[in-house]
N, CA, C and O of each residue as an XYZ file, in Angstrom:
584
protein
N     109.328     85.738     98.286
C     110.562     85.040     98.027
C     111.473     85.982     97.236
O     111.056     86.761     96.379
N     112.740     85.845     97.594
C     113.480     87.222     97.234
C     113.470     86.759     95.577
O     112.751     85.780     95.379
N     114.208     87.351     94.255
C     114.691     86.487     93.064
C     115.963     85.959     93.185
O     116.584     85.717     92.150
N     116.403     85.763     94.140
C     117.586     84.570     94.018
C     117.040     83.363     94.604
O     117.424     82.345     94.028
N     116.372     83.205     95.439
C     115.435     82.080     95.440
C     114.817     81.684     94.897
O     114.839     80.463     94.741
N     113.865     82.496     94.264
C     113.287     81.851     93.322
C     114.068     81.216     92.343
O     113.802     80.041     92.091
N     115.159     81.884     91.627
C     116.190     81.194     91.055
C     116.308     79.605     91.328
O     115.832     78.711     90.628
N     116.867     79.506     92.215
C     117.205     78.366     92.853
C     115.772     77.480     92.583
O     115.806     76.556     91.770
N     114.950     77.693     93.055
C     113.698     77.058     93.002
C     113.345     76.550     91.596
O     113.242     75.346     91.359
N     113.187     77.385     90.788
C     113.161     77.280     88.901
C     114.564     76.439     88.700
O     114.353     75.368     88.131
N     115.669     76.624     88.964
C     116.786     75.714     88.613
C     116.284     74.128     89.046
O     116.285     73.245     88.189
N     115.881     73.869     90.379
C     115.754     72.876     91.146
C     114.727     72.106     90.352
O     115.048     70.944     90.104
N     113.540     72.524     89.897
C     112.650     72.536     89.498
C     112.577     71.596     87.360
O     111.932     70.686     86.838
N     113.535     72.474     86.954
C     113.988     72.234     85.754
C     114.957     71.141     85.896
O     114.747     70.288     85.034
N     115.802     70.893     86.558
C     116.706     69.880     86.662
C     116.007     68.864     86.722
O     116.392     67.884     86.086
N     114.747     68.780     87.514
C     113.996     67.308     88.064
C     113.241     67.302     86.658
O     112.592     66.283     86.419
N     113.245     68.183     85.824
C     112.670     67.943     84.704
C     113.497     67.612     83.439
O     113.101     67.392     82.294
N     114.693     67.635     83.922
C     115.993     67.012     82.555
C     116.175     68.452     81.739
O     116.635     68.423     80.597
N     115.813     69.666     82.340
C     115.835     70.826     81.688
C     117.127     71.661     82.211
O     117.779     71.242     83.168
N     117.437     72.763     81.591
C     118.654     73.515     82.135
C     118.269     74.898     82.246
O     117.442     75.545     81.604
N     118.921     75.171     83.050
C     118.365     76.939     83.677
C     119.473     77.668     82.594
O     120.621     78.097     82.706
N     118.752     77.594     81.791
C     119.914     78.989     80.103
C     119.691     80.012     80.679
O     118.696     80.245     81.365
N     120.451     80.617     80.495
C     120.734     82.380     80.121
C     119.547     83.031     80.004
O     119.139     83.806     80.870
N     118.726     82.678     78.599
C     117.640     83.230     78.425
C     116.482     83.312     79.278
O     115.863     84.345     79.533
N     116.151     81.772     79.841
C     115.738     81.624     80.954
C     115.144     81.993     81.667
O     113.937     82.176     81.819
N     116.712     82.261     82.628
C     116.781     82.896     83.583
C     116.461     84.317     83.222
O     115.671     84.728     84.073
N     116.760     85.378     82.215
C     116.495     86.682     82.079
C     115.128     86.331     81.903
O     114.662     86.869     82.908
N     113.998     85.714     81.231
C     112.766     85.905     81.276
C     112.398     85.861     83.182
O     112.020     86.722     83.976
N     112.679     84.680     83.286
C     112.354     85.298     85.012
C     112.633     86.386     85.672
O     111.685     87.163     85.781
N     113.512     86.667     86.097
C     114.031     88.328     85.703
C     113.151     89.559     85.157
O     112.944     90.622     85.741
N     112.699     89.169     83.941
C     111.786     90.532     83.640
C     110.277     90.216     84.346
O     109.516     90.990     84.928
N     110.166     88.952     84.096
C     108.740     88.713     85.231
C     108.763     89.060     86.550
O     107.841     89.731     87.013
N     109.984     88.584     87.447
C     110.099     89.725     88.347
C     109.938     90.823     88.717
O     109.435     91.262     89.751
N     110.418     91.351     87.770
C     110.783     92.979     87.788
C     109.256     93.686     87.423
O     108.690     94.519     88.130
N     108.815     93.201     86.301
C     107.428     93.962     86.082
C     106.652     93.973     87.072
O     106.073     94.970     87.502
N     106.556     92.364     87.697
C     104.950     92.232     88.222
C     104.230     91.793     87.672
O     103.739     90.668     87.575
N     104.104     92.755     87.226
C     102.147     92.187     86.356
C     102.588     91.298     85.442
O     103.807     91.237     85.284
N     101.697     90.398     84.624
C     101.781     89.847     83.661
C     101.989     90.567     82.121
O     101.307     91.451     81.602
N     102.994     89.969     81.676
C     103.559     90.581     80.369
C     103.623     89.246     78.902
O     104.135     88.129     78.831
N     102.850     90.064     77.957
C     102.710     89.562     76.568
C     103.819     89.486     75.799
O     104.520     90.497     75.771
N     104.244     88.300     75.003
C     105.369     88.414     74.268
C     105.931     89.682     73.754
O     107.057     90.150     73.586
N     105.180     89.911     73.642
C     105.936     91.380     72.483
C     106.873     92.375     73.711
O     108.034     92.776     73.786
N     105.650     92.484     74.553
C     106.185     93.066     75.951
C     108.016     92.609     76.278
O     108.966     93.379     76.425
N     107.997     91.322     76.302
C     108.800     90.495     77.051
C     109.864     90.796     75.848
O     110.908     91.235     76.331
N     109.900     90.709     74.665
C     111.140     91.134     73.726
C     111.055     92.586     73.360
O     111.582     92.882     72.287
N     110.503     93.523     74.033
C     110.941     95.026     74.077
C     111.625     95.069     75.056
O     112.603     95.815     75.094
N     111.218     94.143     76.261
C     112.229     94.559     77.547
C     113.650     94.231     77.382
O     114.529     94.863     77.968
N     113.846     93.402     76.713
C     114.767     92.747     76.257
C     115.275     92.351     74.393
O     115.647     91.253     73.979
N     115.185     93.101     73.920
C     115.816     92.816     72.235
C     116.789     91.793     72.318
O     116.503     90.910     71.510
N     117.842     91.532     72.970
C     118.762     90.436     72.922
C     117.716     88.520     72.577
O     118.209     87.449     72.224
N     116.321     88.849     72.870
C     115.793     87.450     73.565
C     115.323     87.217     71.901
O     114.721     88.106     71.299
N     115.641     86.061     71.334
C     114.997     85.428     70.254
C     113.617     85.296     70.350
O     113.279     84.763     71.407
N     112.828     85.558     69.708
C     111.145     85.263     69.637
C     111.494     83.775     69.972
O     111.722     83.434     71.133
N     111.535     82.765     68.763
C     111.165     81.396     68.572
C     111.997     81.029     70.045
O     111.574     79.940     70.432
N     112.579     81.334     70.574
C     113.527     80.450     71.460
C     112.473     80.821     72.581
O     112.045     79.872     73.239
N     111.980     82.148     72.892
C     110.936     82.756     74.147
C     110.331     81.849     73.741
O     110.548     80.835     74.404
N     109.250     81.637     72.470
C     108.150     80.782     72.704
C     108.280     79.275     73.608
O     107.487     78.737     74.381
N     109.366     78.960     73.229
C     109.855     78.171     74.003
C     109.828     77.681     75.274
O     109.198     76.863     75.944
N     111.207     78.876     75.435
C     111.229     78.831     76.885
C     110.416     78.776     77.679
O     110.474     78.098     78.705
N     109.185     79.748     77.209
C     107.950     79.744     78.441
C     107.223     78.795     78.500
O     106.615     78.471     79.520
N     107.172     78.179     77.375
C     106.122     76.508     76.919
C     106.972     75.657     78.517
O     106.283     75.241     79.449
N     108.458     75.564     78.501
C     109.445     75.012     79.591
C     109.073     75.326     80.779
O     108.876     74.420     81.590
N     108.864     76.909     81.206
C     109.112     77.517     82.493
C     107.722     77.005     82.868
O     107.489     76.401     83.915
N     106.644     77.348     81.750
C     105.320     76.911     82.305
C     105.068     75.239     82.642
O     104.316     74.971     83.579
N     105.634     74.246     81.952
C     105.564     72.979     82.435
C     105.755     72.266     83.624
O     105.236     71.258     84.104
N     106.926     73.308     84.098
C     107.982     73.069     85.444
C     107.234     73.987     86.764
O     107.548     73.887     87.950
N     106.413     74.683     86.319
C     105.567     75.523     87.231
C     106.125     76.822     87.854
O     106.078     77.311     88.983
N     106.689     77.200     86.639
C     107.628     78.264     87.291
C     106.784     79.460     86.864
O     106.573     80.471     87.534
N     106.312     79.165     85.580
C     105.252     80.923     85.241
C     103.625     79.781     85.088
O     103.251     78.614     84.973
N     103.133     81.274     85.204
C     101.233     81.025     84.520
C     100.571     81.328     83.274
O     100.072     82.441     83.439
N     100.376     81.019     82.408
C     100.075     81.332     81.408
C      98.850     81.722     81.132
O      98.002     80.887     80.820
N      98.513     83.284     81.214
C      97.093     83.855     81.196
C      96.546     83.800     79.638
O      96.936     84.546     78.740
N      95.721     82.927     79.532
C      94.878     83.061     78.128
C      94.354     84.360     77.926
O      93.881     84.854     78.950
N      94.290     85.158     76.761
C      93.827     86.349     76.591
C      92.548     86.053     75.350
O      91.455     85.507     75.500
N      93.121     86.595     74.216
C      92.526     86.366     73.175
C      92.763     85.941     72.281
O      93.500     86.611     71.557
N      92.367     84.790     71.854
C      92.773     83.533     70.201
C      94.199     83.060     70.877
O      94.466     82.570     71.975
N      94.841     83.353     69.957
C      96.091     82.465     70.485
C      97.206     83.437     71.508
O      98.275     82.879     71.753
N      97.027     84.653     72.021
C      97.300     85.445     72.574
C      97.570     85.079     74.094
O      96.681     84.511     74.728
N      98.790     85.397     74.691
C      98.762     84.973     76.312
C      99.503     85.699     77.134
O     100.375     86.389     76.605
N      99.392     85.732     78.296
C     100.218     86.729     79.281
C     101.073     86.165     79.824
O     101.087     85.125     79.165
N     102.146     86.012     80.864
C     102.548     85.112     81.202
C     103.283     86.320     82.719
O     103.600     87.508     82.768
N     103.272     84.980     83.890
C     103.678     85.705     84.855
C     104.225     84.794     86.118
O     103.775     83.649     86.074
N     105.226     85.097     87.396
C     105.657     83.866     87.834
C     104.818     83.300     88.646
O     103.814     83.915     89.003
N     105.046     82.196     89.025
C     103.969     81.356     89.324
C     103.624     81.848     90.893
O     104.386     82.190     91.797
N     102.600     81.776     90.858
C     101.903     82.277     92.292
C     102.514     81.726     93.516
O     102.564     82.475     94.492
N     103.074     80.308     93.632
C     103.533     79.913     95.109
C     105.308     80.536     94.893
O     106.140     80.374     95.785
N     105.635     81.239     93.564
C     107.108     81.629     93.816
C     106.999     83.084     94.542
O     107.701     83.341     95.520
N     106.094     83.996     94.011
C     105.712     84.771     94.535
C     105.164     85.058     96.093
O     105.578     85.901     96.888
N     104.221     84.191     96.242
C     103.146     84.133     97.249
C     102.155     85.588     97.403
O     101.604     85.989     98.428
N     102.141     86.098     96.281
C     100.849     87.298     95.821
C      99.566     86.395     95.088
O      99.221     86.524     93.914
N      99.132     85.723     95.802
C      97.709     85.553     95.557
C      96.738     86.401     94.985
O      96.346     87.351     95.662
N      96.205     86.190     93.663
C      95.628     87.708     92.937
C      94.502     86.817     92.004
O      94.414     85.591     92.062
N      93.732     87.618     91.206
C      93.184     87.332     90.098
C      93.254     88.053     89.328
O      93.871     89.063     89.665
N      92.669     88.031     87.767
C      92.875     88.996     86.890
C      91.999     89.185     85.975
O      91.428     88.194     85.519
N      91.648     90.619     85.437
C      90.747     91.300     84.207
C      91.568     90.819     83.103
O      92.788     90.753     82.955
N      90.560     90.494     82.355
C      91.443     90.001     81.022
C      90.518     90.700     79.964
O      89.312     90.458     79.983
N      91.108     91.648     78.949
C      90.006     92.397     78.280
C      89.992     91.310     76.799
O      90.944     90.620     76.434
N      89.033     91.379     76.318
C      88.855     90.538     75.073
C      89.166     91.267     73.925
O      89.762     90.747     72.982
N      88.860     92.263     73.932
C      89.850     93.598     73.089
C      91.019     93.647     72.218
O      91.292     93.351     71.054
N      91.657     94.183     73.334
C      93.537     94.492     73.143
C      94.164     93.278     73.853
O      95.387     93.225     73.719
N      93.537     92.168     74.669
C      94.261     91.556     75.311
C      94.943     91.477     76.759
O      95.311     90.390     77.203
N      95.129     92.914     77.630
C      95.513     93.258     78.565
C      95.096     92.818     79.629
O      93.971     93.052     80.070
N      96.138     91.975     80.295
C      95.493     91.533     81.470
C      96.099     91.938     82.799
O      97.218     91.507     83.077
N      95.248     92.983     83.913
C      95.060     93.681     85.107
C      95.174     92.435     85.894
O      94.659     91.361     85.584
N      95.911     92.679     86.965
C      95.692     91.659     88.384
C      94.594     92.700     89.068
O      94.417     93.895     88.829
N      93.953     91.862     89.961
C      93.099     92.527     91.261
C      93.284     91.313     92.349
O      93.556     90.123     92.189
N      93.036     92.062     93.472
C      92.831     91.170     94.657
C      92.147     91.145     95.379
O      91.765     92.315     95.382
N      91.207     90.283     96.651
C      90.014     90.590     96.721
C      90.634     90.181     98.035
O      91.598     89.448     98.257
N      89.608     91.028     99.080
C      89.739     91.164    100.944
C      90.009     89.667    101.906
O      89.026     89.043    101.508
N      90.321     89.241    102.351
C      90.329     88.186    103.231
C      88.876     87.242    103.350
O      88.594     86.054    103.192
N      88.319     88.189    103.632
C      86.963     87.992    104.279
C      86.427     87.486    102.726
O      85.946     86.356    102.643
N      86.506     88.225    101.673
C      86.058     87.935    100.308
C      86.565     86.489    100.048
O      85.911     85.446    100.078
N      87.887     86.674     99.785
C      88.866     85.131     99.347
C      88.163     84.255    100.613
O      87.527     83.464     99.917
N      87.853     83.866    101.993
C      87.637     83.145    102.152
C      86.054     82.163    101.811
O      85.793     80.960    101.784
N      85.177     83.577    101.566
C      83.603     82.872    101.382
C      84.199     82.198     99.924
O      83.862     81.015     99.916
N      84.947     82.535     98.725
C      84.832     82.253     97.825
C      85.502     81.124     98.000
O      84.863     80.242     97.427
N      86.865     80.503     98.702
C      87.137     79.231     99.138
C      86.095     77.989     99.485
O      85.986     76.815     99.133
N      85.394     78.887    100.361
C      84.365     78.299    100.594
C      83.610     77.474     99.553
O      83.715     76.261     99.377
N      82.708     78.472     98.787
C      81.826     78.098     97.670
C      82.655     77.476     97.083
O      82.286     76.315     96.903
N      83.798     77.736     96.617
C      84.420     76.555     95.661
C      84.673     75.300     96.048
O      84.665     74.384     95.226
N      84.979     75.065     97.600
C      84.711     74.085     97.993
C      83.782     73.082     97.565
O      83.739     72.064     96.874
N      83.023     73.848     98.312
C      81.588     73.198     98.336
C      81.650     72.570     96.863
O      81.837     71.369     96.670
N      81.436     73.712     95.634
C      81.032     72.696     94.919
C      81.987     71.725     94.116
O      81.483     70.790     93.494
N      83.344     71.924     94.115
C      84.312     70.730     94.411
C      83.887     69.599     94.895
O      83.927     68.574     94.215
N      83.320     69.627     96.406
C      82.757     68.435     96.273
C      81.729     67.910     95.982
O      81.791     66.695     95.796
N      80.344     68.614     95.822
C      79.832     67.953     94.812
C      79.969     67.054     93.928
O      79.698     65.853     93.914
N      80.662     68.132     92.793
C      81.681     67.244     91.885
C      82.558     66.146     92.210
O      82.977     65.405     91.320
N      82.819     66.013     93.239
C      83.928     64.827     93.545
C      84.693     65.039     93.020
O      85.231     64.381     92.129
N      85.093     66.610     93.686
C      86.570     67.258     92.858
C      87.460     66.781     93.873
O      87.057     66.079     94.800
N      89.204     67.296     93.674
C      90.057     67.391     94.955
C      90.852     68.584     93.972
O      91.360     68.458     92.858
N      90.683     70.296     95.248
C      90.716     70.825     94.131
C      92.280     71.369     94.903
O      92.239     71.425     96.132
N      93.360     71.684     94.356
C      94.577     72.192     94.682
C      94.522     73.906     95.437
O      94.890     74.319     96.537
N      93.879     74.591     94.241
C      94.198     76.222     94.220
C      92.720     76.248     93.397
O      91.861     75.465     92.992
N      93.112     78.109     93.445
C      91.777     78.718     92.411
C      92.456     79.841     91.703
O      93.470     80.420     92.093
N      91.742     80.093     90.559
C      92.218     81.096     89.660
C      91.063     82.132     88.952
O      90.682     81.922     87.801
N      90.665     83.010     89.575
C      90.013     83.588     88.776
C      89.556     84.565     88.045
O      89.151     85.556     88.652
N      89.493     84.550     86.452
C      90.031     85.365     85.480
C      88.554     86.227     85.244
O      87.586     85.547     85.584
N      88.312     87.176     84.885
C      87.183     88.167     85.339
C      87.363     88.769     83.286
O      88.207     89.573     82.890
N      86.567     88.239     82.616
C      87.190     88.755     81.000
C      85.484     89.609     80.592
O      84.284     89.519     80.851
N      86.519     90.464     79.753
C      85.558     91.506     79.400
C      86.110     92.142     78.872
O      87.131     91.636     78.408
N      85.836     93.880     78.507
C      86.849     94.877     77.997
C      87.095     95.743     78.757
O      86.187     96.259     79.408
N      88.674     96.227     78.909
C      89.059     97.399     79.811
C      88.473     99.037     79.168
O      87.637     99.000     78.265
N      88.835    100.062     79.552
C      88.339    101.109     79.925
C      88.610    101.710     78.090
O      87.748    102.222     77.376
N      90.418    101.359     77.635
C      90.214    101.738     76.668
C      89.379    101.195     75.180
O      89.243    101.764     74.097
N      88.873     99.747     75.707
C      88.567     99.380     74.824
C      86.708     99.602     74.774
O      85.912     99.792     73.854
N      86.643     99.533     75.504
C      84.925    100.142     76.010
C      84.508    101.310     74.714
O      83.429    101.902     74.741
């Protein structure tokens, strides 16, 4: 989806939620765009110095409600944040080091993602789940923290 759609989509999205597409916002989507990968606050106000801390915390608490970003748990109260997978449509998972916090996307083969559909299925229903999507976060320590 190009980022003016997505735009539109996050506007559409926030409106049905009594919310407003600000300035700020919209530039956090924007740098999530632009990076890719998932980016940590601190990250997200180097890219940008203009962006208030307290108002980011915010905003993303917003963007994430409305389903516009994902909020990768890292470590303690620590989080990544990135746009939401159906705005994108990059289906991924991610290394999350317990460390420094850094969290790597990876993606796994067709043939892989589908046995693992599978199994999750399966035990979905077991459970007498009904399960939407899957997410899965792979935590440990990266290379520098090893």
């Amino acid at each position: 989806m190009e980022v003016a759609d997505i735009h539109a989509v996050i506007e559409s999205r926030l409106r049905a939620a009594d919310q407003r597409y600000t300035a700020s916002r919209r530039r956090l989507v924007e740098l999530l765009a632009e990076h890719g990968d998932p980016m940590r606050l601190p990250e997200l106000l180097a890219a940008d110095p203009s962006l208030a801390q307290s108002s980011t915390y915010r905003n993303l608490a917003v963007l994430e409600q409305v389903g516009a970003v994902t909020r990768i748990i890292t470590r303690g109260d620590h989080a990544s944040y990135e746009l939401a997978e159906d705005l994108t449509g990059n289906h991924h998972h991610h290394l999350v080091c317990t460390s420094c916090g850094e969290v790597a996307d990876f993606s796994l083969s067709p043939a892989v993602e589908a046995e693992l559909e599978r199994v999750l299925a399966a035990a979905a229903r077991k459970a007498h789940y009904d399960i939407d999507h899957h997410r899965l976060d792979l935590v440990g320590r990266c290379s520098a923290c090893r």
